[in-house]
C-alpha positions in Angstrom: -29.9 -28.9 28.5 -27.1 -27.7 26.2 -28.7 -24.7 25.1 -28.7 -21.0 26.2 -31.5 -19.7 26.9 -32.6 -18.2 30.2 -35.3 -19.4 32.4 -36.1 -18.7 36.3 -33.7 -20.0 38.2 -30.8 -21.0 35.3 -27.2 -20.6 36.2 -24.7 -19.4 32.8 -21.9 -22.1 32.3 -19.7 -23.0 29.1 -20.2 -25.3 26.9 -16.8 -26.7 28.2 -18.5 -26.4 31.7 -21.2 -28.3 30.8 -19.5 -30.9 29.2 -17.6 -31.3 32.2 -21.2 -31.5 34.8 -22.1 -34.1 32.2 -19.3 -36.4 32.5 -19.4 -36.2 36.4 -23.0 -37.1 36.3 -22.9 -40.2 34.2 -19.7 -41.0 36.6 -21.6 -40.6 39.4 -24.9 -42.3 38.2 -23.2 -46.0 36.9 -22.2 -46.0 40.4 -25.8 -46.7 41.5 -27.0 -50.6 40.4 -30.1 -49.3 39.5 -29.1 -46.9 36.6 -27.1 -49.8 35.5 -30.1 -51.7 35.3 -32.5 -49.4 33.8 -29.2 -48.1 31.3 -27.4 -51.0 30.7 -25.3 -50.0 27.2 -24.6 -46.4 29.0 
C-alpha cells in the first residue's frame, strides 16, 4: 500500500498524502463496534 508502483486503476499520492488517507481510515473504522472487536489494541 505504501509503495509506488503502478497498477490498473492506481491513483499517484505522497507519501505525506498517504499518511494522511491512513489516519482518516483507522479514524473512521474504530468508529464501527465491530472493528473494535475484531482489532481491539488498534
Amino acid at each position: 500500500m505504501l509503495e509506488d508502483t503502478i497498477t490498473t486503476g492506481s491513483i499517484k499520492t505522497t507519501d505525506e498524502e498517504k499518511m494522511k488517507l491512513a489516519e482518516e481510515s483507522l479514524a473512521w473504522n474504530k468508529t464501527h463496534a465491530k472493528f473494535t472487536e475484531l482489532f481491539p489494541d488498534v
